[in-house]
N, C-alpha and C positions, 0 to 999 in steps of 0.2 A: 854547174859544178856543185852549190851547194845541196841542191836534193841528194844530187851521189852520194857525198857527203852523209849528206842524214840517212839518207837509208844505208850504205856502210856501216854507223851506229848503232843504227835500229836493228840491224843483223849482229852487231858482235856482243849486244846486249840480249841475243836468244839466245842463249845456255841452252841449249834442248834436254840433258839432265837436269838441270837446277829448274827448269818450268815444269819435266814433269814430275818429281818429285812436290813441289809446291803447288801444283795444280792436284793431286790425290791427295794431298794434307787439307787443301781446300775445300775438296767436293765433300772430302771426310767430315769435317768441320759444320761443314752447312748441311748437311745430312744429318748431324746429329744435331745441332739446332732446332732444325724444321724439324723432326720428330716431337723432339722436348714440347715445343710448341705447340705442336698440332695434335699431343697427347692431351693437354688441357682440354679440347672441345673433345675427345674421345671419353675420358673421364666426366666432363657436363653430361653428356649424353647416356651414360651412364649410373649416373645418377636416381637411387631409385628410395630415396625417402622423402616421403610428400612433406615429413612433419618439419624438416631442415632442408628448406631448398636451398639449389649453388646460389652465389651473390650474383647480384647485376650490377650493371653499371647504367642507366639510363639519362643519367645526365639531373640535371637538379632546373625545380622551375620555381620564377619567384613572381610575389604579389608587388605590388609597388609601396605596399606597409615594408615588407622583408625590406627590399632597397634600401630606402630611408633609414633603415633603423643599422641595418650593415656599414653607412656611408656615416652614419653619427660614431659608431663604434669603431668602424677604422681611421676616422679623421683622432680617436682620443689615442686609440692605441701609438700614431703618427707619433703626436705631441710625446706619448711615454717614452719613445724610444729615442729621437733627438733627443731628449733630458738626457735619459740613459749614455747615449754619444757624447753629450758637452761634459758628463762629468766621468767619463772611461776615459777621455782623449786617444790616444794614438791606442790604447789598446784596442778598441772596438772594431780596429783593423783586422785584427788576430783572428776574427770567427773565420769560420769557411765558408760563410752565406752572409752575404746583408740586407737583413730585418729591414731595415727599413724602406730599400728596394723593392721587396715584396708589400710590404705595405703600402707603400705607395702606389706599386699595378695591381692591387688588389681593389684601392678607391679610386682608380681610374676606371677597371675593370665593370668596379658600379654604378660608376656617373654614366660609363658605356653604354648599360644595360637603362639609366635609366633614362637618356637623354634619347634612344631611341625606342624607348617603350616595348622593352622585350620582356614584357612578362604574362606567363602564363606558358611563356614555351620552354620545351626541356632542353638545356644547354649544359654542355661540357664545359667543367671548369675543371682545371685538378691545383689543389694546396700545391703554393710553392710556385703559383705560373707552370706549372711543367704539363705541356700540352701532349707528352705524347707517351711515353710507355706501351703498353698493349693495352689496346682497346677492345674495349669488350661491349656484345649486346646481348643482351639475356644471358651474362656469363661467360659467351663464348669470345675468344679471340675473332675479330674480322681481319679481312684481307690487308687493310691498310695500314692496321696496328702492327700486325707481322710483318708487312713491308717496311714500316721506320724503323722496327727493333732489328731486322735482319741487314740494312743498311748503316746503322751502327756498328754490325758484328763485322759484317765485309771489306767495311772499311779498318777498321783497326788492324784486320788479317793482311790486308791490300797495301795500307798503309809499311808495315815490316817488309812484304815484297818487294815493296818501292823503293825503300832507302836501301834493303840489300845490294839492287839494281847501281841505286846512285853513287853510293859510296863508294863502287867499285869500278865508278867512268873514266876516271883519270889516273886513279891511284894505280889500278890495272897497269895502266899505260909507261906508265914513270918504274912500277916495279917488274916488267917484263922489258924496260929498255926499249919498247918500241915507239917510243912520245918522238924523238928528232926524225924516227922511219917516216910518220905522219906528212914534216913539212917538205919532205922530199917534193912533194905535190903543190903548185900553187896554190894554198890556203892561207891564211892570216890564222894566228892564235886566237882572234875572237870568232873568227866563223866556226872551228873548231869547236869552240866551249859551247856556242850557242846551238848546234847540231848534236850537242852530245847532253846538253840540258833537255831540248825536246824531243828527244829521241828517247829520255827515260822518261818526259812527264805523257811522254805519248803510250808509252807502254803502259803506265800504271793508268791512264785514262781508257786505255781499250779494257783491262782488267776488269776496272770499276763499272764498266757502260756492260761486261757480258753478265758480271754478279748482279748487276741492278736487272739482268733481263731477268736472270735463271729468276730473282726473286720476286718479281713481278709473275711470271706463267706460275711456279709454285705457288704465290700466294692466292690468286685470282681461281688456282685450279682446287684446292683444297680447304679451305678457309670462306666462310661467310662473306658474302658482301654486301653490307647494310651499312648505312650512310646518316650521320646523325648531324642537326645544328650545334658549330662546335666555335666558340669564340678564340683568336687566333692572336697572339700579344707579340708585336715587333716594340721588342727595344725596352718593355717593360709601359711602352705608351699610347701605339698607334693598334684598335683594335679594327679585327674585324671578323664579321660574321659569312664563314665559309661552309663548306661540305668540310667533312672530319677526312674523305680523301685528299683533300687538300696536304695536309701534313707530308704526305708523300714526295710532293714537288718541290717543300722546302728541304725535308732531310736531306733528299737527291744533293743538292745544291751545297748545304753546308756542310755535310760530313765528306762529300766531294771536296771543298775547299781546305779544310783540315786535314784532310790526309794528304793533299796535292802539296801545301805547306810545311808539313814534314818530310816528306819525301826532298824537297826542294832542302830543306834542311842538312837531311843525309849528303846530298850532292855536295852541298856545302862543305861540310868537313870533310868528307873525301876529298877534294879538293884541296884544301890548303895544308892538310894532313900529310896529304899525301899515301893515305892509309885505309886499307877496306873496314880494318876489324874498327877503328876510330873510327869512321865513318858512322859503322851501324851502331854502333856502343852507347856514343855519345849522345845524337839523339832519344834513347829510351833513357838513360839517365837524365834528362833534360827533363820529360816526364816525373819522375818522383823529386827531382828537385822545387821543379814547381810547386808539385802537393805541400812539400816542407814549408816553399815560401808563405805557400797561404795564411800558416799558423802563425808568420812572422809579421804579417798587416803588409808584406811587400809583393804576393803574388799578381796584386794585379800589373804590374811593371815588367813581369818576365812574360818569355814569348810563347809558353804554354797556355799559360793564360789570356794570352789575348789573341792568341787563334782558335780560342773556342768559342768562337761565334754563336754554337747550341743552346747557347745560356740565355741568350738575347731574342730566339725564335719559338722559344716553350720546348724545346729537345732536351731540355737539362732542370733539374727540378731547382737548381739553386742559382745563384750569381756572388763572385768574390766580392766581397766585403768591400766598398767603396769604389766596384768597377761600374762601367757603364760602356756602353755602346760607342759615342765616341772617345773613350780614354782608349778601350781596348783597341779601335780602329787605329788611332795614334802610335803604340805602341806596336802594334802588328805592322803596320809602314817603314816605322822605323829601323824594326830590325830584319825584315826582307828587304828593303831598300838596301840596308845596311852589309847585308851577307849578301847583296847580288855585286856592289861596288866593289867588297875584300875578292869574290871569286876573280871575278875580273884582274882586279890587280895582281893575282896571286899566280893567273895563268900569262898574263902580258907583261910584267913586269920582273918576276920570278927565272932565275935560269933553269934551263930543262933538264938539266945532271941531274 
């Protein structure tokens, strides 16, 4: 009974206009991305004055003098900025980045390098912890750099598909009168919800798993593939020394979890709303509400903020001011735990008028 169930869902959630509409807004989109991008190595290549060559990127290599003298300089810079914090107090919250954060994975980063005696080899580091951007070798964008940037892009685009979808599970139901049609059928109100929750996170999952193909054969089919030592920073502590394809397998994972989390969001106010256009509304303004909190020392306690995991894996070049790995992990429990207990109640406990 309950597969029926879900695939029923999984069918009144195919709009066959509303996918293909948004499936040519998509292709459009990431066609003109991958252009953008893959004009940069047309332009290298192009390139025809010997006196001003394109930049590179090759990574930076250090002596065990450099180390030391980097591990004296960032242990003073440390010491400057706690001053700086005991005598700002609560305002130090306010920045959009914390200095000190990066400071501190910056002399872990070193004791890293020097506790295992990496030196002499060219290693990827980039200002700011932020591991990944577009990478480049001899100037050129490589296959992998283009795959975390295009899994950024996919997902943001993936991510609006999704709460479109959500927003529109119940609320649909309740504004077309057919929610009491439903219990005609022996179903319980929570088998219902829970069929009609993965019926949307399974749709924006297949989305997400065809964009990551399409961006994988484009990137591997056009794009450079050369592979650099590239040090990888979990949580701003635990390093370690991967292929620079590596980066791939985390973006995958965390820009997947972030947009899987908004999307779950949308459902949510759809939901207790009762409303599509609320639904998708309210999540994007959740977004810039966040941005605002930052400058107010409180974003890291809202739930934009602490479902951007990115910050914590080198995908993001900054981290909110006084957050960390497990506060955000806290904070993000909290209020999915929290939005999955209201949905709940709001479909079981609620009358269906």
């Amino acid at each position: 009974m309950f597969n029926n169930l879900f695939l029923g869902e999984m069918k009144k959630s195919f709009g066959k206009v509303f996918h293909l509409v948004f499936g040519l807004i998509f292709i459009l989109i990431f066609a003109l991305m991958t252009f953008s991008i893959h004009e940069i190595n047309v332009q290298i290549d192009l390139w025809d004055d010997p006196s001003d060559p394109p930049p590179t990127e090759e990574g930076d290599t250090y002596t065990e003098e450099d180390v030391d003298l980097m591990i004296l300089i960032t242990e003073a810079q440390i010491e400057t900025l706690e001053k700086q914090k005991n005598l700002t107090g609560f305002s130090w919250y306010q920045s959009n980045y914390d200095q000190i954060y990066l400071a501190k994975a910056s002399l872990r980063y070193y004791n890293y390098i020097k506790d295992n005696e990496l030196y002499g080899i060219p290693l990827d580091y980039h200002e700011g912890m932020d591991f990944s951007g577009i990478f480049m070798s001899g100037g050129k964008v490589t296959a992998d750099g283009y795959i975390v940037q295009m899994l950024a892009i996919i997902s943001s685009i993936l991510m609006i598909y999704g709460i479109v979808i959500a927003s529109g599970s119940f609320s649909k139901e309740y504004r077309e009168g057919t929610i009491k049609i439903l219990f005609l059928r022996p179903i319980t109100r929570t088998k219902l919800l829970i069929s009609k929750a993965l019926s949307v996170l399974t749709l924006s999952s297949i989305a997400y798993v065809i964009g990551f193909i399409l961006t994988v054969i484009f990137g591997y089919s056009l794009f450079p593939t050369e592979y650099k030592d590239l040090i990888f920073s979990f949580g701003g502590g635990a390093f370690s020394l991967l292929r620079s394809d590596f980066q791939i397998f985390i973006a995958f994972f965390v820009y997947y979890l972030e947009m899987m989390s908004m999307v779950f969001i949308g459902f949510f106010m759809g939901t207790i709303l009762r409303n599509r256009i609320w639904g998708i509304v309210i999540p994007m303004l959740l977004l810039g509400i966040g941005q605002f909190l930052t400058f107010t020392g409180l974003g890291r306690f809202f739930i934009t903020d602490a479902l951007n995991f990115s910050q914590y894996v080198g995908l993001h070049p900054v981290v909110t001011a006084g957050s960390n790995i497990f506060l955000s992990l806290g904070v993000y429990l909290f209020y999915m735990v929290g939005m999955a207990v209201l949905t709940y109640l709001s479909v079981n406990k609620r009358d269906l008028a």
